[in-house]
C-alpha positions as CSV (number, residue, x, y, z in Angstrom):
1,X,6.4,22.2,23.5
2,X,8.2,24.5,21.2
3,X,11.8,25.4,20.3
4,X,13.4,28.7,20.3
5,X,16.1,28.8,17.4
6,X,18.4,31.5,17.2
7,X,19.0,33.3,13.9
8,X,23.2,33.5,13.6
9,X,24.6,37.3,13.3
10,X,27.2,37.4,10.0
11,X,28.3,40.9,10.3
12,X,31.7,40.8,9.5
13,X,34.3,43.6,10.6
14,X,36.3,43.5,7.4
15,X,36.0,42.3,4.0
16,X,37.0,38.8,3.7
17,X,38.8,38.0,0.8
18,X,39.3,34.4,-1.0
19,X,41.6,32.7,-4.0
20,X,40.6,31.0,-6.8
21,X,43.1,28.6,-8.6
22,X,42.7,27.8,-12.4
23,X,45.0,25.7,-14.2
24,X,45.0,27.1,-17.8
25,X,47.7,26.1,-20.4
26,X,50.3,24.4,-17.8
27,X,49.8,28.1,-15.6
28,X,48.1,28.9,-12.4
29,X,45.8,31.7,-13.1
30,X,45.4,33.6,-9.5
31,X,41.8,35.9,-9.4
32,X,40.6,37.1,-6.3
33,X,37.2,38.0,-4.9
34,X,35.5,39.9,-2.4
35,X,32.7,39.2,0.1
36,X,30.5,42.6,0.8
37,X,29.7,43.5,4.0
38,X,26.4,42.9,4.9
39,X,24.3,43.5,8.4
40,X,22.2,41.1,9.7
41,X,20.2,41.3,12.9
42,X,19.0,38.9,15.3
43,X,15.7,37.1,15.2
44,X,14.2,34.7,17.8
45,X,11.3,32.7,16.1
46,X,9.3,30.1,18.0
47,X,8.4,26.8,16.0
48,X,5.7,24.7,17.1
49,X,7.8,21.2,17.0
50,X,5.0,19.4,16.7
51,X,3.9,20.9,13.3
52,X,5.1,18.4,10.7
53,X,7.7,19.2,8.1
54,X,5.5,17.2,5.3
55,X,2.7,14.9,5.5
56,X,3.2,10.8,4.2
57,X,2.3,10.7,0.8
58,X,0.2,7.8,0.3
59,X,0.6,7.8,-3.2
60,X,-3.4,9.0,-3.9
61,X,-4.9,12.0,-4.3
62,X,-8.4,11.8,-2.5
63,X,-10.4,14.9,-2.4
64,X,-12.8,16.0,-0.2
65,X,-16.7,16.2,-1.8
66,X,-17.5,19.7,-3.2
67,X,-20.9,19.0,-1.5
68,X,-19.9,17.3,1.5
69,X,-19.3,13.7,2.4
70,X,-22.3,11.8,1.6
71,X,-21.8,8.0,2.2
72,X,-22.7,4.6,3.2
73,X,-21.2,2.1,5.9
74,X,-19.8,-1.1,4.5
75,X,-18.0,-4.3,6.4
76,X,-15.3,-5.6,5.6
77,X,-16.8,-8.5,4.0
78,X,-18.5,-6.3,1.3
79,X,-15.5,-4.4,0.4
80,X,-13.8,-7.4,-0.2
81,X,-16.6,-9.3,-1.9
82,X,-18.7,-9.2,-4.8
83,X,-21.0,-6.7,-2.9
84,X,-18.0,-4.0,-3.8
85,X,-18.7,-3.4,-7.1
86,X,-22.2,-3.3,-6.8
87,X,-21.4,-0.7,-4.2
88,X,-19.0,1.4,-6.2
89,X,-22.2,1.3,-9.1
90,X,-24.3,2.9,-6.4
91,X,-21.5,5.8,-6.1
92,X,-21.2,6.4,-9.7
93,X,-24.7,6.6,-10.6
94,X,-25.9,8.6,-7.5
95,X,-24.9,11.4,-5.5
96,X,-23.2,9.4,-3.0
97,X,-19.6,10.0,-2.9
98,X,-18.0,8.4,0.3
99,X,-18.1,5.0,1.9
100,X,-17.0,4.1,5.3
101,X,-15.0,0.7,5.5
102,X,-14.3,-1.5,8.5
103,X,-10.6,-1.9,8.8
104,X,-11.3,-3.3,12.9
105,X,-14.3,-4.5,13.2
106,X,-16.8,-5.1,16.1
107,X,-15.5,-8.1,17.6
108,X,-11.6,-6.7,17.6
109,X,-10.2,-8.2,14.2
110,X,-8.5,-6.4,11.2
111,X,-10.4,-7.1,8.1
112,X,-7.5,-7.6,5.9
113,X,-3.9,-9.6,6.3
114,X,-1.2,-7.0,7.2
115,X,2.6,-6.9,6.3
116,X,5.4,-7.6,8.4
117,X,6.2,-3.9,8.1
118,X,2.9,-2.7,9.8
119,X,3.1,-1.7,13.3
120,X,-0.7,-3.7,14.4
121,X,-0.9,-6.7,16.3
122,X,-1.5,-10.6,14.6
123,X,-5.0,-10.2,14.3
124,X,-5.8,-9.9,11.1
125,X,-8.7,-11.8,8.8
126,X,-9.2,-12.3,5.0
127,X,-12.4,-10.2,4.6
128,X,-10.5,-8.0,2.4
129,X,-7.7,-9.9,0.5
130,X,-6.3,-7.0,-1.5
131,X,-6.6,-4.0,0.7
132,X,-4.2,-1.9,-2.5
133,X,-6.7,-3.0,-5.4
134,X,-9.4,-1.9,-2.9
135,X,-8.1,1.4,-2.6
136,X,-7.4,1.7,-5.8
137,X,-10.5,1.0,-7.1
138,X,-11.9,3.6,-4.9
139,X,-9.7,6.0,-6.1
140,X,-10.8,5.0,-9.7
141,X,-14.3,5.4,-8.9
142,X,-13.6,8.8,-6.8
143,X,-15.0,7.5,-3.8
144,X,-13.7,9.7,-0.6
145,X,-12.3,6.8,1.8
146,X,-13.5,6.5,5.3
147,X,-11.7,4.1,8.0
148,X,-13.9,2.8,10.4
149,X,-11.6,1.5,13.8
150,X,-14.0,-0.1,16.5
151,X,-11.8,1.1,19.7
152,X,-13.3,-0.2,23.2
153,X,-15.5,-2.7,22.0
154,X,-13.2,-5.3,21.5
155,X,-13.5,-9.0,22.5
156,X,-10.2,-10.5,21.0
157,X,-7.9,-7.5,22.8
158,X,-10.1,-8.3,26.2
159,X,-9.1,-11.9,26.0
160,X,-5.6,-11.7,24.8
161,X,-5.2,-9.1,27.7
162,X,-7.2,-9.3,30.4
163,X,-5.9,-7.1,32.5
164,X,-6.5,-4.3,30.1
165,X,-10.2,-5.7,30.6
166,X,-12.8,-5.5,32.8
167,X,-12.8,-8.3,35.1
168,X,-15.6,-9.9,37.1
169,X,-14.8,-13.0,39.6
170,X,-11.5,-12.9,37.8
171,X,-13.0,-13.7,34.4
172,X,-13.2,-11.1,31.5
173,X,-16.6,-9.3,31.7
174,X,-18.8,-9.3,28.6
175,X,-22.2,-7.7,28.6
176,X,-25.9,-9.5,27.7
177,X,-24.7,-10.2,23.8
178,X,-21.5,-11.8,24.8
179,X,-19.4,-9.1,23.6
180,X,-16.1,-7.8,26.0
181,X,-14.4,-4.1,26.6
182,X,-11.4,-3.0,26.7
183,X,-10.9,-0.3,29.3
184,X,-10.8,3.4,28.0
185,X,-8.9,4.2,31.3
186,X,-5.5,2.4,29.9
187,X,-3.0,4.1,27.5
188,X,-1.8,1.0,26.2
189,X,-5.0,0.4,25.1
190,X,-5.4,3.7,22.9
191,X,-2.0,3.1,21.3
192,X,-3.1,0.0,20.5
193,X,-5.5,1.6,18.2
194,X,-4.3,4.6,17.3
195,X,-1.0,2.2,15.9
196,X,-4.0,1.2,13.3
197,X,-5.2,3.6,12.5
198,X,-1.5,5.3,11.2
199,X,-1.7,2.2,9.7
200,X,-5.1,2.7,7.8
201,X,-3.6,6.4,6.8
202,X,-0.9,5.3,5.0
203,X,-3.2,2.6,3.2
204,X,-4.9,6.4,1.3
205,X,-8.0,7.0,3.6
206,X,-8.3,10.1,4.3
207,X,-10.0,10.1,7.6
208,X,-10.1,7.7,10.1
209,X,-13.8,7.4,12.0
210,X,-13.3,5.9,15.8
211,X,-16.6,4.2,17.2
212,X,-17.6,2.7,20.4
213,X,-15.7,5.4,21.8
214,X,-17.3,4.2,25.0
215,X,-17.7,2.8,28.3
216,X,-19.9,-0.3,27.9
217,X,-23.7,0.7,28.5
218,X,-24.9,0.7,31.8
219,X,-21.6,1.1,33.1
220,X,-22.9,3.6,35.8
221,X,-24.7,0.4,37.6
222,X,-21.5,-2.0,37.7
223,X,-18.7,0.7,37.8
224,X,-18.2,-0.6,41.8
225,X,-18.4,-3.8,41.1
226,X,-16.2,-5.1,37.8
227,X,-12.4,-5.1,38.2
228,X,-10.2,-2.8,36.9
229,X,-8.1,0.2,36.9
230,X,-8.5,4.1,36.6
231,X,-5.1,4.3,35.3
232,X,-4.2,8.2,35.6
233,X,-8.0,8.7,36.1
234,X,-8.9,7.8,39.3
235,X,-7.2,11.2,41.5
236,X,-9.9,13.6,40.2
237,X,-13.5,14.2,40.5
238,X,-16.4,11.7,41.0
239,X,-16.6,8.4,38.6
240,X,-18.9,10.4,35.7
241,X,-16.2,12.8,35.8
242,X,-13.3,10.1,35.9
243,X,-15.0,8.5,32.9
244,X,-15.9,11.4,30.7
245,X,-12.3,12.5,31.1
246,X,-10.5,9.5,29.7
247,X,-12.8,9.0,26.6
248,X,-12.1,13.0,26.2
249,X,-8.6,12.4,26.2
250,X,-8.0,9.5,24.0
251,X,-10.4,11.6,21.3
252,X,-7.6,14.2,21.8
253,X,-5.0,12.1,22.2
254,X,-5.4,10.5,18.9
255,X,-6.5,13.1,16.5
256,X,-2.8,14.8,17.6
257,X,-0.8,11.7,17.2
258,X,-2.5,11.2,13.8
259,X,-2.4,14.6,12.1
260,X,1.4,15.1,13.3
261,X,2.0,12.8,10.5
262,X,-1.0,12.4,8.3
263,X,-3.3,15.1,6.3
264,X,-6.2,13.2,8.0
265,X,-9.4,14.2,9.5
266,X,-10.8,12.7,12.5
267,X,-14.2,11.7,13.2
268,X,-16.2,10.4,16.2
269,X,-19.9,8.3,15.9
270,X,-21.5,9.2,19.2
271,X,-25.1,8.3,20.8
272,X,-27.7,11.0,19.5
273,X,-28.7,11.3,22.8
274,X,-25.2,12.6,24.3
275,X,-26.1,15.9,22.4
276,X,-29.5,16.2,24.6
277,X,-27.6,15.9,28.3
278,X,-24.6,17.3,29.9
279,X,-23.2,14.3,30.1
280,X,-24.1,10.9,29.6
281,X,-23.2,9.1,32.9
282,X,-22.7,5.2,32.2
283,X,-20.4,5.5,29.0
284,X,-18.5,8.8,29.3
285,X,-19.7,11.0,26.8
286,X,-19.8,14.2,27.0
287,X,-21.1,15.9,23.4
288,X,-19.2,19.1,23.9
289,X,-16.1,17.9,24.8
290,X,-15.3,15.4,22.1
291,X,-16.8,17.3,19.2
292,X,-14.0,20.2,20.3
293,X,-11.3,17.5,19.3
294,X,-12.6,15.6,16.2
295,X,-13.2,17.5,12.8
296,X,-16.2,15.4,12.3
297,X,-18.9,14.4,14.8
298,X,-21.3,11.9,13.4
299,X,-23.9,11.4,16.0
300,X,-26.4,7.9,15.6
301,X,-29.9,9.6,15.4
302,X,-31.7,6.4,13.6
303,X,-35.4,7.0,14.2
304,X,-35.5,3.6,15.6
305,X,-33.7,3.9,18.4
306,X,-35.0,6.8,19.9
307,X,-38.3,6.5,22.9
308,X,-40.9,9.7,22.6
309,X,-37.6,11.9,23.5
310,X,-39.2,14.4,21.8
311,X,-42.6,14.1,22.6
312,X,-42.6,12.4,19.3
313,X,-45.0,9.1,19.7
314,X,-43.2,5.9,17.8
315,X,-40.7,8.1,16.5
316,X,-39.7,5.3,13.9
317,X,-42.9,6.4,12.0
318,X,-42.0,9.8,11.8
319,X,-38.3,10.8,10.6
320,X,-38.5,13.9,8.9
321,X,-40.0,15.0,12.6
322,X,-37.3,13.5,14.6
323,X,-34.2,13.9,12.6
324,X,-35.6,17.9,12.4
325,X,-36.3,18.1,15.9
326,X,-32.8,16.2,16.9
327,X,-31.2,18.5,14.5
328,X,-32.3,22.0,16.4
329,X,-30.3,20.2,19.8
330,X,-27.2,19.8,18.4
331,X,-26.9,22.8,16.2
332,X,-27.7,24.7,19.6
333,X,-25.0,22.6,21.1
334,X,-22.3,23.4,18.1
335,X,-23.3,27.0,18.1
336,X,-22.1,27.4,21.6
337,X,-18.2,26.1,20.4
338,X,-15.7,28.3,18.9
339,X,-14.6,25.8,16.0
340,X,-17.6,23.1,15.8
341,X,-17.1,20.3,13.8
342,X,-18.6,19.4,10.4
343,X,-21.8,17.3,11.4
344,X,-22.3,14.5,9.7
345,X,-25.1,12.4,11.1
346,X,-26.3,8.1,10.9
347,X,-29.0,8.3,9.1
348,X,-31.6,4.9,9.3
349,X,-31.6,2.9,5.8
350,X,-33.1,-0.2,7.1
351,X,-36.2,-1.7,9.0
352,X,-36.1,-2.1,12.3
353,X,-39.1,-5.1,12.6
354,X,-37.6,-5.5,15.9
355,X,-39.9,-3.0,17.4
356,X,-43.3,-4.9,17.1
357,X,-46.0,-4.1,14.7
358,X,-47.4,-0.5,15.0
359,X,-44.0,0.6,16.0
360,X,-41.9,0.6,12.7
361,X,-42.0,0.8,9.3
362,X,-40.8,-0.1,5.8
363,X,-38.0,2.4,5.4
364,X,-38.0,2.9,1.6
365,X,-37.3,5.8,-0.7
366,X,-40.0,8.4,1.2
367,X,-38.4,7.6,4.8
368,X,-34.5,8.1,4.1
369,X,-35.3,10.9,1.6
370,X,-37.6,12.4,4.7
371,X,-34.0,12.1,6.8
372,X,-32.2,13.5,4.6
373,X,-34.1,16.5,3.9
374,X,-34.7,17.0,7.6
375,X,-31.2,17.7,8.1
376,X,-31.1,20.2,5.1
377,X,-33.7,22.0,6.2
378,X,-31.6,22.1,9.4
379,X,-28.3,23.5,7.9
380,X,-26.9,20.0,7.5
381,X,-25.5,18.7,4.3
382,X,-23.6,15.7,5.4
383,X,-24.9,12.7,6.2
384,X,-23.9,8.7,6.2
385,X,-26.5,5.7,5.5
386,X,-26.8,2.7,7.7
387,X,-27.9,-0.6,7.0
388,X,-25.7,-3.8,8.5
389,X,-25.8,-5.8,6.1
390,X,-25.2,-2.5,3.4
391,X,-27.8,-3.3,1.0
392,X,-29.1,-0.3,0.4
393,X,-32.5,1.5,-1.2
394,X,-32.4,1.8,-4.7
395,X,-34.2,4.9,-6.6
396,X,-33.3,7.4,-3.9
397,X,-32.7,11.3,-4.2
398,X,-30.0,12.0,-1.9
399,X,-30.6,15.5,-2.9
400,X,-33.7,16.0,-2.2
């Protein structure tokens, strides 16, 4: 919406003419002036009203990398633990310049305490007990501060609303590792976490990273079944299209609500395999659409987690060869928009034994600096480490 102002004409016909009264001595002192005549024409001037007049000044003065973000992930527990400073070390004695903190985590909790004057709901934890000294620190240390929010995946909302919930047998629905979902279908549910993420904006991160920006996998094969409702969603077009249009529009939704206020970017982790379909069906995701409203689009390409997509046998033995041929997809993918995002991919730091012998690895120094040069070789600089439990491998060139 905009606002037409209306710029005032002063033309006057005459001169207008004005006293000035000065006591001096016990007299009045009479001097009079003149206004010139001056012409003025009308001007009509649209203003976007949803440009803000300033930004909230958080107090810091975070920069973004000269050489692009390059961080790791770390939970809430490690940013308020001892594992932080071993973490900031890392940063200062490496080319690694950003980390990306929980503030809500998997399971639907706030990893600090908040103040009565913060607009979030009461569920917050003690992971971090100082959430200023925190930031403070990274600002100290010149670390460029990332805010991870957890939006659909979200057990506590699920159970303190249920009807916001999927709902099977009237019971809240949880999936095969007992974890719940909120439903990206209702509003209230992406205020909800767009009100915390303001809130992680005025706490000095400077861009706020939304993940499980999803329908629950294999939503596709319950989507008849589960309770629940389409909101605004269910007029238009068949279920994929239903469901790839509300995840579309809370991605837009939020990055407008948040940069009306906030000199924030706004970033999106997304499957790696979205970037290789249209669409993907079950959760929603449709690559093009939500990298069109994010400034950052960090898609999950861990070597691990891929099958021979790429004709690429036990791809977790091979990451240079998958992250490159990943890479060529979605830069063909990005080409085709008229502002792409910065890319800024998950890279593996960690070993997933999980996959039986002969199908993994150690991943050392030689198989995250493989990664990492996969994507330069690709026209990537950006990237961000993963390892759960964010202890990662010492002695690597992040340059390489």
């Amino acid at each position: 919406m905009t606002k037409r102002w209306r710029g005032i004409t002063a033309a006057c016909a005459a001169a207008a003419t004005f006293m000035v009264s000065q006591e001096v001595h016990g007299e009045e002192e009479k001097t009079i002036a003149f206004h010139s005549f001056k012409e003025t024409t009308e001007v009509h001037k649209e203003i976007d009203t949803t440009m803000p007049r300033f930004y909230y000044d958080t107090g810091y003065d975070f920069t973004y990398p000269e050489d692009g973000v390059k961080g790791v992930y770390v939970t809430g527990h490690s940013a308020g633990g001892a594992r932080f400073e071993e973490l900031l070390n890392l940063m200062d004695n490496t080319d690694l310049n950003s980390m990306v903190i929980d503030i809500k985590e998997d399971h639907g909790n706030l990893t600090f305490q908040p103040t009565e004057d913060m607009d979030v709901p009461d569920i917050g934890t003690n992971m971090i007990g100082d959430p200023k000294a925190m930031m403070d620190k990274l600002d100290e240390h010149d670390v460029y501060p990332i805010a991870r929010i957890v939006v659909f995946k979200d057990t506590v909302l699920a159970e303190n609303k249920p009807e916001w919930s999927f709902q099977d047998n009237g019971k809240v629905w949880k999936n095969g590792a007992s974890e719940a979902f909120v439903n990206p279908y209702v509003k209230e549910v992406w205020d909800y976490n767009v009100n915390i993420a303001k809130e992680a904006a005025k706490m000095g991160f400077k861009e706020i990273q939304f993940d499980y920006v999803r329908f629950p996998e294999g939503f596709e094969t319950r989507d008849e079944k589960l309770d629940y409702s389409r909101g605004d969603f269910g007029e238009e077009g068949n279920n994929i299209d239903q469901r790839v249009t509300a995840v579309t529009s809370f991605v837009e939704y939020a990055r407008k609500e948040l940069q009306q206020e906030f000199d924030v970017d706004v970033s999106v982790d997304i499957f790696g395999y979205s970037a290789t379909l249209e669409e993907a069906p079950g959760i929603g995701q449709n690559f093009s659409k939500i990298a069109n409203n994010v400034d950052v689009i960090s898609s999950m390409i861990y070597p691990s987690h891929w099958t021979p997509y790429f004709g690429i046998d036990k791809p977790d033995l091979h990451p240079y060869e998958l992250t490159r041929e990943y890479a060529k997809v979605e830069n063909e993918v990005l080409d085709q928009l008229d502002q792409p995002p910065v890319s800024r991919p998950w890279i593996q730091d960690f070993t997933a034994s999980w996959l039986g012998s002969g199908n993994y690895q150690t991943y050392g120094v030689e198989e995250v600096e493989a990664q990492i040069r996969a994507l330069n070789d690709s026209g990537i600089d950006e990237f961000l480490l993963w390892d759960a439990s964010n202890s990662y491998t010492k002695g690597v060139d992040y340059t390489p």
